[in-house]
LUMTI-243048 format. One line per field, with one value per residue (C-alpha): z, x, y; residue number from 1; residue in three letters. Coordinates in steps of 0.2 Angstrom, whole numbers, plus 2048, in hexadecimal, padded with zeros to 3 digits. Each point is the difference from the previous one (the first is absolute). Layout:
BEGIN
pz <- (Z, ...) .
px <- (X, ...) .
py <- (Y, ...) .
num <- (NUM, ...) .
residuo <- (ALA, ...) .
% end
This chain:
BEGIN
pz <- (C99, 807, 7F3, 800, 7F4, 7F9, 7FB, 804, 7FA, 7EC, 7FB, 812, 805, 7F3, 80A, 810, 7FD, 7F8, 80F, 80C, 7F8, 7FF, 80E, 7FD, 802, 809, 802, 808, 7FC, 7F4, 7F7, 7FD, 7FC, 802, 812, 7FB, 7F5, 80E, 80F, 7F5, 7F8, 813, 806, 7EF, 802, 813, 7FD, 80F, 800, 808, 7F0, 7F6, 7F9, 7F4, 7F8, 7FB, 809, 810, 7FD, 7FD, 810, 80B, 7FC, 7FA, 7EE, 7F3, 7F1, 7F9, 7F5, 7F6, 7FC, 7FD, 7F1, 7F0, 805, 810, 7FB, 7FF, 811, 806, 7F9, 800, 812, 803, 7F9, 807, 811, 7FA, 7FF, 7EE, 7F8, 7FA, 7F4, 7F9, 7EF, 7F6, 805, 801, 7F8, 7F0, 7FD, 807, 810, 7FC, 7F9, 811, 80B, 7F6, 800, 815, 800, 7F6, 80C, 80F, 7FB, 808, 7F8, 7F8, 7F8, 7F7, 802, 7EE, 807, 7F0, 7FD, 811, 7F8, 7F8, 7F1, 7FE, 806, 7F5, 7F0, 804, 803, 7F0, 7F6, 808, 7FD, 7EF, 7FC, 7F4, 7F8, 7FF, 804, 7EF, 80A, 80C, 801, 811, 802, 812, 804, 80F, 809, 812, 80B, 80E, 804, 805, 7F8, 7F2, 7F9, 7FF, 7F9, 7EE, 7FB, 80A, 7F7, 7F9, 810, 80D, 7F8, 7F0, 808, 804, 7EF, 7F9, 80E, 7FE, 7EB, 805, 80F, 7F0, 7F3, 809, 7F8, 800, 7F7, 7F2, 7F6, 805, 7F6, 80A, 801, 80F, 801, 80C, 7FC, 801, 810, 809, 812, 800, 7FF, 7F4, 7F0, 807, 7EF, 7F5, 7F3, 7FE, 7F4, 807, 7F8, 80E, 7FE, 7FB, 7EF, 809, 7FB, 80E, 7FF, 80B, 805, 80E, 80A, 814, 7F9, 7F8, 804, 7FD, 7F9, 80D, 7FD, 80F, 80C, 7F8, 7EC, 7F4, 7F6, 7EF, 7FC, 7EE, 800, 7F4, 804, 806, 808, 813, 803, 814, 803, 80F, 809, 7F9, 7F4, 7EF, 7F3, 7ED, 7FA, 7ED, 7FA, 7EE, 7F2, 7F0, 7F0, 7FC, 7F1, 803, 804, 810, 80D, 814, 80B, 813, 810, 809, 80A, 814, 80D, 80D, 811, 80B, 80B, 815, 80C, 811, 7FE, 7F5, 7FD, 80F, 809, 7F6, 7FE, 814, 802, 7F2, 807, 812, 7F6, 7F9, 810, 80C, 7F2, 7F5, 7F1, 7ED, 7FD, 7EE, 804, 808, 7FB, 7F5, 7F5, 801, 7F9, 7F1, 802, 807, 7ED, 7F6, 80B, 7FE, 7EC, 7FB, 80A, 7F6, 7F0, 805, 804, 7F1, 7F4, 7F9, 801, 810, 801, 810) .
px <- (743, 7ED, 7F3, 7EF, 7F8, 7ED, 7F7, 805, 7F5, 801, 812, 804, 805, 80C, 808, 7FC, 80C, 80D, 801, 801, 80D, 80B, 80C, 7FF, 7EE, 7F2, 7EF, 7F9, 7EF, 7F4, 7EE, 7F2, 7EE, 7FC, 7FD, 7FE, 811, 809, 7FD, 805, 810, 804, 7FE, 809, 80F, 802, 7FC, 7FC, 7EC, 804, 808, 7F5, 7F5, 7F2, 805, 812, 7FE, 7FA, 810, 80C, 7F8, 803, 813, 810, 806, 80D, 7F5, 7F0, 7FE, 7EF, 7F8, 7F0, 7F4, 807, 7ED, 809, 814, 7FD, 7F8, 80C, 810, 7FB, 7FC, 811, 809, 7F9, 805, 812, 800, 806, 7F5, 804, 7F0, 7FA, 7FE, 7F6, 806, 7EC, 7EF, 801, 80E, 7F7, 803, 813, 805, 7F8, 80C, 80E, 7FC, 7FD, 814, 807, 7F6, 806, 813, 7FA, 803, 7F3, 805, 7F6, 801, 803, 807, 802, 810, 807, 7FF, 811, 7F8, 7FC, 810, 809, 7F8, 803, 812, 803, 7F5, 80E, 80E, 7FF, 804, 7F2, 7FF, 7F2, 7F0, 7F3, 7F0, 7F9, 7F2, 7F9, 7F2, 7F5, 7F1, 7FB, 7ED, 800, 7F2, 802, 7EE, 801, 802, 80C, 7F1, 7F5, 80C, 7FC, 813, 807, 80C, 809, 7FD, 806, 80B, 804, 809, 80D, 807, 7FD, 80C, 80C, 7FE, 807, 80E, 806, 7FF, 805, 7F3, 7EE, 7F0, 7FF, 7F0, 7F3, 7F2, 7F7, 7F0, 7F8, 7F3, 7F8, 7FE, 7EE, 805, 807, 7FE, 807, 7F2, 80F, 808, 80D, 80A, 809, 80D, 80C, 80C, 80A, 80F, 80F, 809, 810, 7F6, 7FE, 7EF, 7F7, 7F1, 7F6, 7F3, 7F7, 7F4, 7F8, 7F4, 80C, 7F7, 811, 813, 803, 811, 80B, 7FB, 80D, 7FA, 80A, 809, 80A, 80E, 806, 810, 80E, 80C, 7F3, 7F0, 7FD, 7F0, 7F9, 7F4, 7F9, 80B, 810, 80A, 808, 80B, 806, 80B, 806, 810, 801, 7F7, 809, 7FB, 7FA, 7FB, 7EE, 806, 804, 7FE, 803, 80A, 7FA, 80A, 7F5, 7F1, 805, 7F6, 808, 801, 7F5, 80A, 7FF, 7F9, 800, 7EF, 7F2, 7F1, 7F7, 80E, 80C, 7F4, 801, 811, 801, 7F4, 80A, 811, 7F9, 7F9, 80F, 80D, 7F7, 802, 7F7, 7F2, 7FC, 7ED, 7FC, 7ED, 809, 808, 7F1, 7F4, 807, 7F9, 7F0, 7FF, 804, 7F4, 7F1, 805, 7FC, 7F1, 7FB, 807, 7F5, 7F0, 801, 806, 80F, 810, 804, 810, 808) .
py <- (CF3, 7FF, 7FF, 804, 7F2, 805, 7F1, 7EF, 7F4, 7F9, 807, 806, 7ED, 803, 810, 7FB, 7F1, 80D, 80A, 7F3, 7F7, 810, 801, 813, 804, 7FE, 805, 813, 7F8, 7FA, 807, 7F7, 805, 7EB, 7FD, 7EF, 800, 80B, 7F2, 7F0, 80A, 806, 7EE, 7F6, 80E, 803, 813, 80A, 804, 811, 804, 7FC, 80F, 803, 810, 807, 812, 7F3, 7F8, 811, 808, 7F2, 7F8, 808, 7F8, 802, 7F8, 7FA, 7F0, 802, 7F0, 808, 7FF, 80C, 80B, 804, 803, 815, 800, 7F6, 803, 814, 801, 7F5, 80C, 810, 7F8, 7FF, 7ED, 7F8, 7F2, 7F1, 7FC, 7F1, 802, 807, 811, 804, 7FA, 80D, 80C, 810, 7FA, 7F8, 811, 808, 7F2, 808, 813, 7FC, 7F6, 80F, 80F, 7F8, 7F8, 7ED, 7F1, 7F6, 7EF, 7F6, 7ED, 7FA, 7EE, 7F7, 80A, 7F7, 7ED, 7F5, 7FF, 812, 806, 7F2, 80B, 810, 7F9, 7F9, 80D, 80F, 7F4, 806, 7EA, 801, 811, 80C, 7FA, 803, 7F7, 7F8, 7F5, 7FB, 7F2, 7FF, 7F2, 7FE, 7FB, 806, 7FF, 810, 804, 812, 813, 7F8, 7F6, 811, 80A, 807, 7FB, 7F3, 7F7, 811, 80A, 7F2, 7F4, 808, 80E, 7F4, 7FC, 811, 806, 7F1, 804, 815, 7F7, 7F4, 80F, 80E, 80B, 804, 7FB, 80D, 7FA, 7EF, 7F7, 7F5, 7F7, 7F7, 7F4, 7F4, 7EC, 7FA, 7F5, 810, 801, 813, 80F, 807, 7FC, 7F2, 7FE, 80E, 7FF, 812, 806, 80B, 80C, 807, 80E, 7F9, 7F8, 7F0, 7F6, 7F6, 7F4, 7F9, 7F3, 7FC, 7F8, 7FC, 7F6, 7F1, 7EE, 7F8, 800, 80E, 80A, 805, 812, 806, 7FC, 7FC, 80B, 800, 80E, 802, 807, 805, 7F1, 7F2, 7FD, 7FF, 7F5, 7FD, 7F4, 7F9, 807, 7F9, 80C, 7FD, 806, 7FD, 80C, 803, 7FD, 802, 805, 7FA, 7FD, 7ED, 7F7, 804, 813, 808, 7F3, 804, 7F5, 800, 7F8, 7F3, 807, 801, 801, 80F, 7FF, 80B, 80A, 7FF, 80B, 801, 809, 7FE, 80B, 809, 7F9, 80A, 80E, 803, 800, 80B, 80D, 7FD, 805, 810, 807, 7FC, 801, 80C, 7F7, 7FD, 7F7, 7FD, 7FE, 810, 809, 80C, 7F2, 7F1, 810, 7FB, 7EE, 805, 80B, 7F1, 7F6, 80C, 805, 7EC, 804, 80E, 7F7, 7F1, 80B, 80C, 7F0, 80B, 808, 807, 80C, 804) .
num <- (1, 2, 3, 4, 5, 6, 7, 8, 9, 10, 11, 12, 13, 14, 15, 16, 17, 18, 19, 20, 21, 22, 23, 24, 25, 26, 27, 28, 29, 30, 31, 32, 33, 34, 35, 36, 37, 38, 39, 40, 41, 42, 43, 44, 45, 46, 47, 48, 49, 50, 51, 52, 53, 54, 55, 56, 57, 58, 59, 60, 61, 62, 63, 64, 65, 66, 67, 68, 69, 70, 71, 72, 73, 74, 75, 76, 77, 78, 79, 80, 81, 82, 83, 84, 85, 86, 87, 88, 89, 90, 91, 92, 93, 94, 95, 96, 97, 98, 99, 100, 101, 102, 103, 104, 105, 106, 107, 108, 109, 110, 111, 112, 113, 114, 115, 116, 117, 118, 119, 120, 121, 122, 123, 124, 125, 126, 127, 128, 129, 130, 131, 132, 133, 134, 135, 136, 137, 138, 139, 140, 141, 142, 143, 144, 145, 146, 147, 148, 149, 150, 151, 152, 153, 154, 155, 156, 157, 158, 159, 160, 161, 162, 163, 164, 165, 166, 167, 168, 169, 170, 171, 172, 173, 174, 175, 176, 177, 178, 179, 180, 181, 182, 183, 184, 185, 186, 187, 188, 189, 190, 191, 192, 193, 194, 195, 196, 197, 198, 199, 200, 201, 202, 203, 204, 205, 206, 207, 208, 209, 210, 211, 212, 213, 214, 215, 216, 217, 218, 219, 220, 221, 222, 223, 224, 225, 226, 227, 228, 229, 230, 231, 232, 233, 234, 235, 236, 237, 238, 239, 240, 241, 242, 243, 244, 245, 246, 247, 248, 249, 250, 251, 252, 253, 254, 255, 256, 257, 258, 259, 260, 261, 262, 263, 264, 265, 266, 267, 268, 269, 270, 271, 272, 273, 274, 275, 276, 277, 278, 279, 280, 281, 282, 283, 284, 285, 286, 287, 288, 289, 290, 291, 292, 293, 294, 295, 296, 297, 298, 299, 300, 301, 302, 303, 304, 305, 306, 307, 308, 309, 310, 311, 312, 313, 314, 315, 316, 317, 318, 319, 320, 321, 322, 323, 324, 325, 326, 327, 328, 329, 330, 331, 332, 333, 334, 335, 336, 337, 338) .
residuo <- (UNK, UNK, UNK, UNK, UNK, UNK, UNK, UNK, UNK, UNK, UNK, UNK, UNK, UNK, UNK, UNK, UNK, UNK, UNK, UNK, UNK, UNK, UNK, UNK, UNK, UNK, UNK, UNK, UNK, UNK, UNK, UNK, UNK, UNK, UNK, UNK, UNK, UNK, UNK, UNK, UNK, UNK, UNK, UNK, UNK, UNK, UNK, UNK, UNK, UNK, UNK, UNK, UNK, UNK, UNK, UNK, UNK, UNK, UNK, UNK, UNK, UNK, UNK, UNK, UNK, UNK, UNK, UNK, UNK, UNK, UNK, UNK, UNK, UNK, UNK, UNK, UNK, UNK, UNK, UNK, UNK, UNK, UNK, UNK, UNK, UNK, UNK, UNK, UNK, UNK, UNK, UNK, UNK, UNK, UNK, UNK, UNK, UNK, UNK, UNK, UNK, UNK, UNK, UNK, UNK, UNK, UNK, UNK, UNK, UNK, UNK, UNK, UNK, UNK, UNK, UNK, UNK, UNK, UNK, UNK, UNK, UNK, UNK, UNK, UNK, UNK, UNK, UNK, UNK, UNK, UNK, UNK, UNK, UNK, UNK, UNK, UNK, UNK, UNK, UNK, UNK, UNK, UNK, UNK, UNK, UNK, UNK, UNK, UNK, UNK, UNK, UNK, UNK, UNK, UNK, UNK, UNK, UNK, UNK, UNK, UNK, UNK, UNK, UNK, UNK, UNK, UNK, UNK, UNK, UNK, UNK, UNK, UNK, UNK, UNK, UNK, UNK, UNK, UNK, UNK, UNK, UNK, UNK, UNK, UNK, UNK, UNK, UNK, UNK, UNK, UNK, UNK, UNK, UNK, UNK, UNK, UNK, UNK, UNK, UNK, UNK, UNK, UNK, UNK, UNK, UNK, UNK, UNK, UNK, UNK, UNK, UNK, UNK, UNK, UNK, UNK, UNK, UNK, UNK, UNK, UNK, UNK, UNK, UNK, UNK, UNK, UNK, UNK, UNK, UNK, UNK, UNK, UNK, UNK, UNK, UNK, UNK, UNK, UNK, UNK, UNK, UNK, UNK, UNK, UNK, UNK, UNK, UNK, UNK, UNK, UNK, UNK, UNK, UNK, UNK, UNK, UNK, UNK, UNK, UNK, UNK, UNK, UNK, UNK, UNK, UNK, UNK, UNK, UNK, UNK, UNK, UNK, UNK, UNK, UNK, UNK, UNK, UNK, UNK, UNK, UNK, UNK, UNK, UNK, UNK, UNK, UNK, UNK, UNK, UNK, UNK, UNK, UNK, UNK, UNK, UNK, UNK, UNK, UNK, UNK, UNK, UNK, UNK, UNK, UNK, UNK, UNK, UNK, UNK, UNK, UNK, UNK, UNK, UNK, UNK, UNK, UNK, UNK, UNK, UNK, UNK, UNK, UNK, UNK, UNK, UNK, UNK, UNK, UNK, UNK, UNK, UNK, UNK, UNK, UNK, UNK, UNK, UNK) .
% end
């Protein structure tokens, strides 16, 4: 598969180094607006100049490809992912889906005129730990799930669009966990209240902490907490999460995964009392690819093989709505129903 790859500086290391460590894929050529960017990622990567444009439509008129990887900033997904499509090329996107949810459901209405794929690259489904949860979660081990709690702190430093936007920690890094919250549930965000705020030591233009509550579709209740602006005790990329379930809890926490389960409940001297085996930690399961890694071949698979994605537009438009409804509930200060 030959790939056209838009925007390679920032996150584009990160799918620059996907492509080239797949046996399976290589590159058409490579957009960047950056003249500066474009000669020190031709020279860090071995990319061919001659193949290195500065628009999309430059790069479509000039080389045959069967894909494009958009690592551009969410402003740009529509005109990117839109144009992509219109040429008969499926995208694989960088999440979000698109800067606000006009243009997401525009990326959608464009994959359903024209019958191309469009995946969205919601990595953190592709991770041992993540997979580990959804695993035990479907085994049905520990019963129905009644809420979930999931806990996020983090102080990056990325200079660039992120510390400008109005929303960064909901809009950027956020996204993840609400998606990973619908992958474990199986459902969608039906009703969120949320608030957001900024700590007085911010380096983000935009409120960089926000607390949700959110209830799915299936009766399931979610909090949760975050922040980009922690100063210390960070959790884990992936947050730590806590599932309350019929039969037992299922607790992750840096990165390591946990259980207890109930055994009994029987009536004791004090009334009923509940008896619990030991608390385990689970091991995570193994993958032979992780993350963009896994996202790659996954999106290689459905082209030549033609088949699912679970990421596609028309399903991550459900994330981009619960993303953009704690937005509203954060900037209207009430309940937002979806």
């Amino acid at each position: 598969m030959r790939v056209i790859q838009v925007g390679i500086g920032g996150m584009g290391n990160t799918w620059l180094g996907a492509v080239q460590r797949s046996p399976q894929v290589e590159f058409a050529g490579v957009v960047e607006i950056d003249d500066e960017i474009a000669r020190a990622q031709a020279a860090a990567y071995h990319l061919d100049p001659a193949l290195v444009f500065q628009s999309l439509p430059e790069a479509l008129e000039t080389v045959e490809a069967d894909a494009v990887i958009n690592v551009t900033p969410p402003e740009v997904h529509r005109e990117i992912c839109v144009r992509a499509l219109e040429a008969g090329l499926p995208v694989l996107t960088e999440k979000p889906l698109a800067g606000n949810l006009e243009d997401a459901r525009a990326i959608v209405a464009a994959a359903d005129a024209t019958g191309v794929d469009c995946i969205v690259a919601q990595n953190y489904r592709y991770r041992p730990l993540t997979q580990t949860i959804k695993a035990i979660l479907a085994s049905g081990e520990l019963g129905a799930v009644a809420a979930v709690s999931c806990e996020f702190y983090r102080g990056p430093h990325f200079g660039g669009f992120r510390e400008e936007m109005p929303h960064p920690l909901i809009i950027d890094m956020s996204i993840h966990h609400f998606d990973l919250m619908r992958f474990f549930l199986g459902s969608d965000a039906m009703a969120i209240r949320a608030r957001s705020w900024n700590p007085p030591w911010s380096w983000f233009a935009g409120d960089a902490s926000a607390a949700a509550l959110i209830e799915f579709g299936n009766g399931v209740q979610a909090s949760y907490t975050g922040s980009w602006c922690s100063q210390a005790l960070e959790t884990s990329w992936n947050a730590d999460w806590r599932f309350e379930c019929e039969r037992g809890v299922l607790l992750a926490q840096d990165d390591r995964l946990y259980a207890q389960r109930l055994l009994s409940v029987k009536e004791g001297a004090r009334g009923l009392a509940s008896a619990h085996d030991d608390k385990r930690e689970i091991p995570l399961v193994s993958m032979e690819r992780e993350g963009q890694d896994y996202l790659l071949q996954e999106f290689l698979e459905a082209l030549t093989k033609r088949t699912s994605t679970a990421t596609t537009a028309q399903d991550n438009i459900h994330t981009m709505e619960f993303v953009f409804g704690v937005v509203e509930a954060c900037d209207s200060g009430g309940l937002f129903n979806l």
